[in-house]
KOLLOLUM-607105 format. One record per atom (N, C-alpha, C): residue in one letter; z, x, y. Coordinates in pm, whole numbers, always signed. Atoms other than C-alpha are relative to their C-alpha. Layout:
% KOLLOLUM-607105
<rest=a, Z=Z, X=X, Y=Y>
...
This chain:
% KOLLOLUM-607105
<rest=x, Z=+0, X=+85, Y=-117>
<rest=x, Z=+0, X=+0, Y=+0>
<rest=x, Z=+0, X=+89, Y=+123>
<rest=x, Z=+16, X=-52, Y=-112>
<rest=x, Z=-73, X=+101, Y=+339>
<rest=x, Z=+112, X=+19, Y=+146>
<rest=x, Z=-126, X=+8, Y=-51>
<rest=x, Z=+251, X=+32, Y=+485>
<rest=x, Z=+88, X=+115, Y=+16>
<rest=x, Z=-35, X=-91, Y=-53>
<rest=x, Z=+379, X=+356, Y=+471>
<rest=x, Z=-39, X=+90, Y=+98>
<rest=x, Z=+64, X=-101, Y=-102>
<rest=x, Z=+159, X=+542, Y=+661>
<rest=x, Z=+1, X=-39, Y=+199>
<rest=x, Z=-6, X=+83, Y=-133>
<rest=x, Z=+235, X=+292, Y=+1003>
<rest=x, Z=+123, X=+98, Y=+56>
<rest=x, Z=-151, X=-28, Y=-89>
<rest=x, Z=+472, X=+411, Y=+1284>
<rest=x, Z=+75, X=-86, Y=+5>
<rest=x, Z=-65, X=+84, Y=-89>
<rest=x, Z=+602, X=+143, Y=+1453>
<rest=x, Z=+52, X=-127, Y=-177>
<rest=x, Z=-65, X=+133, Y=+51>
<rest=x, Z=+805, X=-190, Y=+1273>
<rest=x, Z=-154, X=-115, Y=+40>
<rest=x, Z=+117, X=+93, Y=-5>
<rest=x, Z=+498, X=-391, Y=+1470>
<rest=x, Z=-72, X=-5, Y=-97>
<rest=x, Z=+138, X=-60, Y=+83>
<rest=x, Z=+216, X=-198, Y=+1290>
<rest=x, Z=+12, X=-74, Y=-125>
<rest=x, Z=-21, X=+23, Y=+173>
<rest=x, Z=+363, X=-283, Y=+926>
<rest=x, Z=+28, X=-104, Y=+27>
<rest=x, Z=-1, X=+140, Y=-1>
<rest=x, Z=+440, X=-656, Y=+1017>
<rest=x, Z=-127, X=-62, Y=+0>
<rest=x, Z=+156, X=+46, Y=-21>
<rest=x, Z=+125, X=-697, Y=+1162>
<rest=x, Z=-102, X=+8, Y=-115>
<rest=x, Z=+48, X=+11, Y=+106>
<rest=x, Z=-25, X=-536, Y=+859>
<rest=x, Z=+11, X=-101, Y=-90>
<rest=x, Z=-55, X=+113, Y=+98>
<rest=x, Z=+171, X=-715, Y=+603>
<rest=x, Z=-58, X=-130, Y=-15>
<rest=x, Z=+22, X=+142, Y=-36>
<rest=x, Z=+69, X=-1001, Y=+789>
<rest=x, Z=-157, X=-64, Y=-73>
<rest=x, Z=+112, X=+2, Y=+21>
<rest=x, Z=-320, X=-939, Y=+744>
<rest=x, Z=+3, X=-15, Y=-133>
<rest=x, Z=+9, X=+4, Y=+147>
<rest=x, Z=-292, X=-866, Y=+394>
<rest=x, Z=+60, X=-148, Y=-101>
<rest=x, Z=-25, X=+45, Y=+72>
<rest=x, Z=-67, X=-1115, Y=+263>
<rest=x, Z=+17, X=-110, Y=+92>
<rest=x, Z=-24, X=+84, Y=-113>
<rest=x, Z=-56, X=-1362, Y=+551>
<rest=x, Z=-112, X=-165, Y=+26>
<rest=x, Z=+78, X=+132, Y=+1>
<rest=x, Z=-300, X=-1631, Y=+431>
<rest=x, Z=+65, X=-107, Y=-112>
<rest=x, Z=-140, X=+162, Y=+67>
<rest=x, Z=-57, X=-1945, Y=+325>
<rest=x, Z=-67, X=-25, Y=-134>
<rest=x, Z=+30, X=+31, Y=+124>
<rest=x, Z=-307, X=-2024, Y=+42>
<rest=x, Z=-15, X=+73, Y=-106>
<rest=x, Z=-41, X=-97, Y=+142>
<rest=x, Z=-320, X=-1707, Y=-154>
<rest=x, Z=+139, X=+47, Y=-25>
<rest=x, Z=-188, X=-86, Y=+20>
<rest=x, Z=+67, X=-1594, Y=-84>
<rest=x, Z=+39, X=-83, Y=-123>
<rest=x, Z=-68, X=+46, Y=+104>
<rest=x, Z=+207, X=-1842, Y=-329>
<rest=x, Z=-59, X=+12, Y=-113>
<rest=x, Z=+59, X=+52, Y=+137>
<rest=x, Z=-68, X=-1794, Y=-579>
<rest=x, Z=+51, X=+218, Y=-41>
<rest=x, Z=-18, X=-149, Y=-5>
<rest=x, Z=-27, X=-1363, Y=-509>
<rest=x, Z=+130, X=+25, Y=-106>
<rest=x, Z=-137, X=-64, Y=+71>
<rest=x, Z=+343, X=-1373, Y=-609>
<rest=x, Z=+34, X=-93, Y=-146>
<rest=x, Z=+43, X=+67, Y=+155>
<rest=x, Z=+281, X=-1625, Y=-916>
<rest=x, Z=-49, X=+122, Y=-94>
<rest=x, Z=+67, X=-99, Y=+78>
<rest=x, Z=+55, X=-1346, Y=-1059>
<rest=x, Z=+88, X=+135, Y=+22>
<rest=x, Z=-94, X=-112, Y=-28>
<rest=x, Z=+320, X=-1041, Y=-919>
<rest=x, Z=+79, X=-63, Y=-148>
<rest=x, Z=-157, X=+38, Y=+102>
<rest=x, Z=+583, X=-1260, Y=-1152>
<rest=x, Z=-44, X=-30, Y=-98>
<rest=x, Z=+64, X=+25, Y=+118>
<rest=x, Z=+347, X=-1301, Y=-1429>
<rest=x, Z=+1, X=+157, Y=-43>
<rest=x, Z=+21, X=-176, Y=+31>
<rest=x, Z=+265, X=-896, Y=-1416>
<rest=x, Z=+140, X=+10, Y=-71>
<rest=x, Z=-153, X=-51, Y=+20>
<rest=x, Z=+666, X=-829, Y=-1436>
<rest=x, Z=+68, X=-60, Y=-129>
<rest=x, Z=-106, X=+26, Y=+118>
<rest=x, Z=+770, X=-1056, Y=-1696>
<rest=x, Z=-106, X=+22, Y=-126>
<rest=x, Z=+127, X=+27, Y=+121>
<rest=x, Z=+409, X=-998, Y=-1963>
<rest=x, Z=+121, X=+76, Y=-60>
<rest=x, Z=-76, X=-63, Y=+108>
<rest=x, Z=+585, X=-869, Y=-2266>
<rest=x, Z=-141, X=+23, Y=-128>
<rest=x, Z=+98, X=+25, Y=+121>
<rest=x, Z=+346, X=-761, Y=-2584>
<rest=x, Z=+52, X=-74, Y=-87>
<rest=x, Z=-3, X=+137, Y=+111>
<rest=x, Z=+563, X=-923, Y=-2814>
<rest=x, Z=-8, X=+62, Y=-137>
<rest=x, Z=+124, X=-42, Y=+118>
<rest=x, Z=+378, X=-946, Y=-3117>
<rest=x, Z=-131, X=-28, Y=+41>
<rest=x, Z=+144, X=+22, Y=-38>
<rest=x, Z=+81, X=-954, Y=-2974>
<rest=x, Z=-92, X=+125, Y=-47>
<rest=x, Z=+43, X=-119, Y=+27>
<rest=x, Z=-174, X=-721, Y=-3094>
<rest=x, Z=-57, X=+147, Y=+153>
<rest=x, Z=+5, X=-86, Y=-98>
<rest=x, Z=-261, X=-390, Y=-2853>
<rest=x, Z=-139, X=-70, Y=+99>
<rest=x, Z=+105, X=+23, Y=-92>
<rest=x, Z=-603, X=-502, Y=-2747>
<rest=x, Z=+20, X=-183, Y=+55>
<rest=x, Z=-64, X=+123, Y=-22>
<rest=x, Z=-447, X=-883, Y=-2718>
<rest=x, Z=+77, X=+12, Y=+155>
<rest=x, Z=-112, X=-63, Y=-75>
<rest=x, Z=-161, X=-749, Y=-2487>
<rest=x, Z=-108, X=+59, Y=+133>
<rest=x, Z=+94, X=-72, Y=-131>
<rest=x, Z=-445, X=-553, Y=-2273>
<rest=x, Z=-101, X=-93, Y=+62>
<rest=x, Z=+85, X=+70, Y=-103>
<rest=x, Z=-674, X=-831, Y=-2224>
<rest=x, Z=+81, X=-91, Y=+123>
<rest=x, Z=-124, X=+128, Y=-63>
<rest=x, Z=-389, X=-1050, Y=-2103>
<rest=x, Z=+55, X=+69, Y=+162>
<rest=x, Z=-68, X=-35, Y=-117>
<rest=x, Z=-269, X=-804, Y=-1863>
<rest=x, Z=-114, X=+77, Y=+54>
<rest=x, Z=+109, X=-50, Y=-68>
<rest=x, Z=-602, X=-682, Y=-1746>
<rest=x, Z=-36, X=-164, Y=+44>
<rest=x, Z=+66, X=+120, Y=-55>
<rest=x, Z=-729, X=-1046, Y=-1653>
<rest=x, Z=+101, X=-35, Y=+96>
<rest=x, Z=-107, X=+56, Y=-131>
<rest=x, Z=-375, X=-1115, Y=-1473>
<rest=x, Z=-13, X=+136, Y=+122>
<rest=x, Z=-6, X=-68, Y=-95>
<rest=x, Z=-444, X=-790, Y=-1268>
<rest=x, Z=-157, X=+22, Y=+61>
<rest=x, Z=+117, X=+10, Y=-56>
<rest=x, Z=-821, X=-859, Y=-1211>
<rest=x, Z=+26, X=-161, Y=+69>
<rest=x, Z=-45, X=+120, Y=-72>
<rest=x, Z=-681, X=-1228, Y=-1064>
<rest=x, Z=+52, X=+62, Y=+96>
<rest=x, Z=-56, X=-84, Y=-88>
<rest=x, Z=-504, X=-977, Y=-848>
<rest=x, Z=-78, X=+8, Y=+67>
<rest=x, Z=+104, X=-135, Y=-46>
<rest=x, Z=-777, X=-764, Y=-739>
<rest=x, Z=-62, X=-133, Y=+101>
<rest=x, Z=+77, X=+74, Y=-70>
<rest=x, Z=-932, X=-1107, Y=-615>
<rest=x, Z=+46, X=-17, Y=+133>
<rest=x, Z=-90, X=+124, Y=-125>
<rest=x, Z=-671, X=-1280, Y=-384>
<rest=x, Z=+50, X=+141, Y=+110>
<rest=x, Z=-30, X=-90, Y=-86>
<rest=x, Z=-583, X=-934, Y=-232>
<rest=x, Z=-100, X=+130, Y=+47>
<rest=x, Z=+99, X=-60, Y=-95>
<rest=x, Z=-786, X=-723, Y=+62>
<rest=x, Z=+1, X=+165, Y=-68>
<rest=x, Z=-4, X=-150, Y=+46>
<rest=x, Z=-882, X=-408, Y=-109>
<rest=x, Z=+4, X=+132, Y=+67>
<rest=x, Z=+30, X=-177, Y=-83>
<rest=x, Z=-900, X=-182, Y=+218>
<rest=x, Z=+147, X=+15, Y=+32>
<rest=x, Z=-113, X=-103, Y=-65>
<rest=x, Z=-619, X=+65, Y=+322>
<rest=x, Z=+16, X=+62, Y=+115>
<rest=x, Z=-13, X=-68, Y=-125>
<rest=x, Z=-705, X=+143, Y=+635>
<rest=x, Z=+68, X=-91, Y=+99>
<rest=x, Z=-69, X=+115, Y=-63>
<rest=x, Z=-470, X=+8, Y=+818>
<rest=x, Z=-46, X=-53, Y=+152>
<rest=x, Z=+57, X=+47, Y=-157>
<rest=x, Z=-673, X=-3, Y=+1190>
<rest=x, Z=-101, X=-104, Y=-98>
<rest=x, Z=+42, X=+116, Y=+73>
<rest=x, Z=-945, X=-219, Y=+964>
<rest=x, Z=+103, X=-78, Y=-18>
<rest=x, Z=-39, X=+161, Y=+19>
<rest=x, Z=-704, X=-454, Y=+836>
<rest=x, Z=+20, X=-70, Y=+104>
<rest=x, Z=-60, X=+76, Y=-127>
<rest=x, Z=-589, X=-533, Y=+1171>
<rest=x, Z=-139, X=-23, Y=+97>
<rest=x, Z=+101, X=+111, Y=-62>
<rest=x, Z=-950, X=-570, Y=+1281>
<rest=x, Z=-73, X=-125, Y=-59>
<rest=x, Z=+45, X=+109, Y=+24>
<rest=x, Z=-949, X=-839, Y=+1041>
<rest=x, Z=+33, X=-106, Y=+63>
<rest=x, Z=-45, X=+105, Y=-95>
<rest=x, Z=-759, X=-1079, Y=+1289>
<rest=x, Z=-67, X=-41, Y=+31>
């Protein structure tokens, strides 16, 4: 995340904001965060276990802005 590299308290709010700051993906973002954290394999077999947690982190990849630069994100406003 790009959040470290900010000076200021603004900068990283403001970021934050861009990135995760659209009301209709936030609740679906941290659904899939709390899906990542609790996957367990189980008994599941290895390549079972990998598709499962490769499709919940390509659902990821969607709902969240892939750039790091943090002057871009903030000319996404």
């Amino acid at each position: 995340m790009v959040v470290h590299v900010l000076t200021t308290a603004e900068e990283m709010w403001d970021t934050l904001n861009v990135m995760y700051g659209n009301g209709k993906n936030f609740s679906r973002v941290f659904k899939i965060y709390e899906h990542l954290f609790e996957l367990k394999q189980e008994n599941k077999s290895v390549p079972e276990f990998y598709g499962e947690l490769k499709g919940r982190i390509d659902e990821l990849e969607m709902h969240q802005l892939s750039v790091t630069d943090a002057a871009t994100l903030r000319g996404y406003r």
